[in-house]
N, C-alpha and C positions, 0 to 999 in steps of 0.2 A: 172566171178568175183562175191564173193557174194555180195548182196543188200543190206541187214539188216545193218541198223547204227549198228556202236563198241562203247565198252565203254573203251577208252585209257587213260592213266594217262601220263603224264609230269612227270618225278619225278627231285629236283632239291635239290641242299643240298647248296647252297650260299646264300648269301644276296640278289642277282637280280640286282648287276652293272655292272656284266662284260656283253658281249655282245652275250656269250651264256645264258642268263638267257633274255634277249631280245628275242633271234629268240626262245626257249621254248615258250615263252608268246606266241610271233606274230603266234608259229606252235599252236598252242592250241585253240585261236580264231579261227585261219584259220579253224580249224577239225571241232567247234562248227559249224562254218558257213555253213560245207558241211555236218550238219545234225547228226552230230557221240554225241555221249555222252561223254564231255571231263574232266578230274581232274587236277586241277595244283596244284601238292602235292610238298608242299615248305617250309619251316622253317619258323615260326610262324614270326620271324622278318623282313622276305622278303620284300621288299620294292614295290614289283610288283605285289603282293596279292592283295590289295584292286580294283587296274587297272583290274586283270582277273577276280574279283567279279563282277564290274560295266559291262564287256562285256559278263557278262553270263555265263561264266564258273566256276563251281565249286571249293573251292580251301581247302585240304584236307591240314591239320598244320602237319608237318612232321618235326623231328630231332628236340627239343627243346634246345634252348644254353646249350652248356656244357653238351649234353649230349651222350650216348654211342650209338653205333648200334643195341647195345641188349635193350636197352630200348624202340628204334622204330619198332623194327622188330616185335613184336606180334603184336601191333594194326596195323600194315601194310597189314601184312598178312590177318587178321581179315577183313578191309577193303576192301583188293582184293576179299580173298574170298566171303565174304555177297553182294558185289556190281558187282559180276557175269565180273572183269575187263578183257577186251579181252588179252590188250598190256600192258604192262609200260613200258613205252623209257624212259631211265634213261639217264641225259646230263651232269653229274659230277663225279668226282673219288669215293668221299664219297656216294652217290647215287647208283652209280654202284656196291660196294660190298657191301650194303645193299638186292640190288636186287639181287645179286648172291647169298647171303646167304638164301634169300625168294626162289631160286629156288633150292636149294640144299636142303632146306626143305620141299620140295613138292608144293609149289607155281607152279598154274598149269598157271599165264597167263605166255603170250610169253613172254620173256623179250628180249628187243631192246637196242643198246645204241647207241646214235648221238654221235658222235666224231667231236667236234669243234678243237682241236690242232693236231698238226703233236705229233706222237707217236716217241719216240727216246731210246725204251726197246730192250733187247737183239735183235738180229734177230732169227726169226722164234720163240724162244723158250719163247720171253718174254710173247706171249697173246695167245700161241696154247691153253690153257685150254677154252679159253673162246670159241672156237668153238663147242664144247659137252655142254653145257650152254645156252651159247646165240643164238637165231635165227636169227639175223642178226645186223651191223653194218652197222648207215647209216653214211658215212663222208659228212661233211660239202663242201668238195672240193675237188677234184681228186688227188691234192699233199696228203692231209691226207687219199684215200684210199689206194693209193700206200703204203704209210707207215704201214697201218693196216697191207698191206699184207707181206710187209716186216717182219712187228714183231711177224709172225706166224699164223696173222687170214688168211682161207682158202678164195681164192673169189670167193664163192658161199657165204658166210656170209659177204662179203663187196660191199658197193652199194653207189656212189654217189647222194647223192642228194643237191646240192648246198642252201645254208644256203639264207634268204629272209627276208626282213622287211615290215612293213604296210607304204609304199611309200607316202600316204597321209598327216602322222605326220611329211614328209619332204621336202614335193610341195609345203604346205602354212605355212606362220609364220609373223604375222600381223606386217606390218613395224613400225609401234609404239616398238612394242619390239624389233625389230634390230635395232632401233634405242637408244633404252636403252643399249642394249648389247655395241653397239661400244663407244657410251658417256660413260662406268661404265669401259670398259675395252683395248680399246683404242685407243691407244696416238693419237691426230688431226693431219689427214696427214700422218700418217705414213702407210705401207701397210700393214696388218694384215694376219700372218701365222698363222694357227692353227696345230694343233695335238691332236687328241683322245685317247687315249690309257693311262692306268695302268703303273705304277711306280714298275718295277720288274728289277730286278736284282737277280741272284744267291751266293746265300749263302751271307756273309755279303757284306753291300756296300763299295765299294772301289770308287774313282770316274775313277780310272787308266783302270779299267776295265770297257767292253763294257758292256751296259745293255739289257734288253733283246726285248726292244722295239723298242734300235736305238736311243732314244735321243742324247745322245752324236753327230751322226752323222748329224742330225739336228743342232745343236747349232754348231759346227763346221764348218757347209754348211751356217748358217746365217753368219757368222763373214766374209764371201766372199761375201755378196750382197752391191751395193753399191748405196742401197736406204736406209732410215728408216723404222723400221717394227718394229712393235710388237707381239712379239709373244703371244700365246694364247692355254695353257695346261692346255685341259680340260682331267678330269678321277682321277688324284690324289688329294686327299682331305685332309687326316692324315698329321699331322704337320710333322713329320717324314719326308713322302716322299716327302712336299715341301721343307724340310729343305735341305735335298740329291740331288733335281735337284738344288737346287743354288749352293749349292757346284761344282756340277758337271757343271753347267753351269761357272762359274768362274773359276774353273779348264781346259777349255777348251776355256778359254780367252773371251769368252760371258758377256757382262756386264748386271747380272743379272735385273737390274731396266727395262730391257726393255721386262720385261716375264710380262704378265698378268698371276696369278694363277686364274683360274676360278673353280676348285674347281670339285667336281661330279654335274652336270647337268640332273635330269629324262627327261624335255623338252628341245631338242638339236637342234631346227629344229633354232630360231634365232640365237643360237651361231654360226651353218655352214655359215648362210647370212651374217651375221658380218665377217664372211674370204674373203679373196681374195684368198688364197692358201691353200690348205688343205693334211697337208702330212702325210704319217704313213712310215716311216726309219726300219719297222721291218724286221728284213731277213729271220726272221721265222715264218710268222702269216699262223696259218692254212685258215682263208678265207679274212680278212680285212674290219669288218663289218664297220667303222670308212670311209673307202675309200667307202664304196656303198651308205652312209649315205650322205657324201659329195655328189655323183653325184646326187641322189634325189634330192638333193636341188638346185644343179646349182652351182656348185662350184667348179671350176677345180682341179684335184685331182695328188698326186706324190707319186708314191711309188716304194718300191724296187722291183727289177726284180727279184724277188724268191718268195715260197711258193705258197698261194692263194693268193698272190695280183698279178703273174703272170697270174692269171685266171681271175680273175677282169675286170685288166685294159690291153685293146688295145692299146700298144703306139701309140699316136700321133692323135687317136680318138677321144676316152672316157677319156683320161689322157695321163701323159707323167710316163714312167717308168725310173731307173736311176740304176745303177750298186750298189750290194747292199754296204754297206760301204764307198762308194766312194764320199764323202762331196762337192768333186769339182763336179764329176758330177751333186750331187743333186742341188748344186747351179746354176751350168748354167740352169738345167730345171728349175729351178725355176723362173733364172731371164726371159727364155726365156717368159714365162705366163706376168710376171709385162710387158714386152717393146711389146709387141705382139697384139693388142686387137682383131685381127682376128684367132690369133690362142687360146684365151680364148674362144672366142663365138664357135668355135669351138668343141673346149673338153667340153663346159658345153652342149651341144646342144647330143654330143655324148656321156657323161655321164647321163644325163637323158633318152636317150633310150636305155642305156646299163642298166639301175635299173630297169627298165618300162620291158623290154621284161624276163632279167634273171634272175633279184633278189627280185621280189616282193615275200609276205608273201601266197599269193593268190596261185601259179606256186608251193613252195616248198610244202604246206597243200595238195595240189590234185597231187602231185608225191608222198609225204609220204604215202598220205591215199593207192595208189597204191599198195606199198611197203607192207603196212599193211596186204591187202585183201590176196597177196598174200600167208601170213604168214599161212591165215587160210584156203585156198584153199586147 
């Protein structure tokens, strides 16, 4: 394996909320820290730019609003080539065929792309191109290499490596501020569910229709507890999509006053301690950053038995798992966590050494850089 530090780029074409533009960051420190020369090349708006500047990572202003691929593609290229870059792992749609385009024009580093979601493109035919292109595909979780491989990519160009966060930002959260959180957001006595995750739905909203998160299956599963709760959805912020979950929560018989909208969160480590329950209902999530964020913190986690939250969480360990769709089920696990305190201490005890051994930032950074050396070997 070679010795000499790389010089890799992150490249990233979002804002910095969703939870692939997290594990980018947390992969980017991690590489600085094992010595490599790292870029977080990200849109001048990014909200996670200044965080990767303070931890010493370089951060290259990439795709400016409103603007085209052909506008970024010469100074990209420019930059790769003068800055001698070994890799760029590209972690977004828009990113990835800016990178395609740099290597069809002679862009000589490797180019990489992390795959955070399950791929659901033709079979075999939808991504066979990208095998004479790309050097490898790293997925976030084994459900998503499966599916790479399904859509055509060869597996020799797909390779697991399980997605990781910096566990530290979710061990400690000074009780002064969980204590704000629960006063600001809620109700005295009641039990506090959360949920992390994005307001997505396909093509227009309907509330008839399932969303792509599982909400719905959530506020269906509350209307069966028969405690007080407050619920607590954090990720959507646009008035828009708080407007759609009330809908949809009052369409599903939920009486909307008892939702805390808490809005986008950068610091989430007191809103997990203000839970008592922490659930993610998605039946498709390529890994469940939301669910590994919970167990770091001590906070018993629920999620559907599919995707990467199958890979996640060990029923009855680290969490309880529940059939995916299935409200009644999610309810009994849930209630089973509120009437139980021995099987709470339980799953927190076995969610914090399920973040600690498999999902830290530390574990993915020194399996990536592996992944790396290879590339150049």
């Amino acid at each position: 394996m070679p010795d000499r530090p790389l010089t890799v780029m992150n490249l990233l074409s979002e804002e910095g909320r969703g939870g692939s533009d997290r594990i980018s960051l947390d992969l980017s420190i991690g590489l600085k820290r094992r010595g490599h020369r790292v870029i977080f090349g990200a849109p001048s708006h990014c909200i996670l730019n200044q965080e990767a500047a303070d931890a010493g990572v370089e951060v290259f202003e990439i795709f400016p609003l409103d603007s085209r691929d052909s506008d970024s593609l010469p100074g990209f290229m420019r930059f790769c080539r003068e800055n001698r870059v070994d890799i760029v792992n590209a972690h977004h749609s828009r990113s990835r065929h800016l990178l395609l385009n740099a290597r069809l024009r002679g862009l000589r580093s490797k180019a990489v792309f992390s795959r955070h979601c399950i791929l659901r493109t033709m079979p075999f035919l939808g991504a066979f191109f990208y095998n004479f292109v790309v050097a490898v595909n790293i997925a976030m979780s084994e459900v998503i290499r499966k599916s790479l491989i399904r859509s055509g990519i060869l597996p020799s160009r797909a390779v697991t490596v399980h997605g990781g966060i910096n566990l530290d930002r979710f061990r400690e959260a000074a009780e002064e501020k969980v204590r704000e959180v629960r006063a600001a957001y809620v109700r005295e006595g009641s039990v506090a569910v959360g949920m992390v995750a994005r307001m997505q739905h396909a093509g227009a909203f309907n509330p008839a229709k399932p969303t792509l998160k599982g909400h719905e299956v959530l506020f269906q599963a509350l209307n069966r507890l028969p405690v007080d709760f407050t619920l607590l959805l954090l990720g959507p912020w646009e008035r828009h999509d708080i407007a759609n979950l009330t809908t949809l929560a009052q369409y599903h018989g939920l009486d909307a006053s008892r939702i805390s909208f808490c809005g986008f969160q950068q610091e989430m480590a007191a809103f997990y301690r203000a839970m008592d329950i922490n659930v993610l209902p998605s039946p498709d999530e390529g890994l469940g950053l939301a669910v590994i964020e919970g167990m770091a913190a001590g906070i018993p986690s629920v999620g559907a038995d599919a995707g990467g939250l199958a890979e996640v969480i060990t029923d009855g360990r680290d969490g309880l798992l529940f059939r995916p769709g299935d409200s009644r089920d999610l309810a009994d696990k849930m209630r089973a966590i509120i009437d139980s305190r021995p099987l709470r201490e339980r799953l927190v005890a076995g969610g914090r050494e399920t973040a600690g051994k498999r999902f830290g930032a530390d574990r993915m950074a020194e399996e990536t850089e592996r992944v790396f050396y290879s590339l150049l070997s």
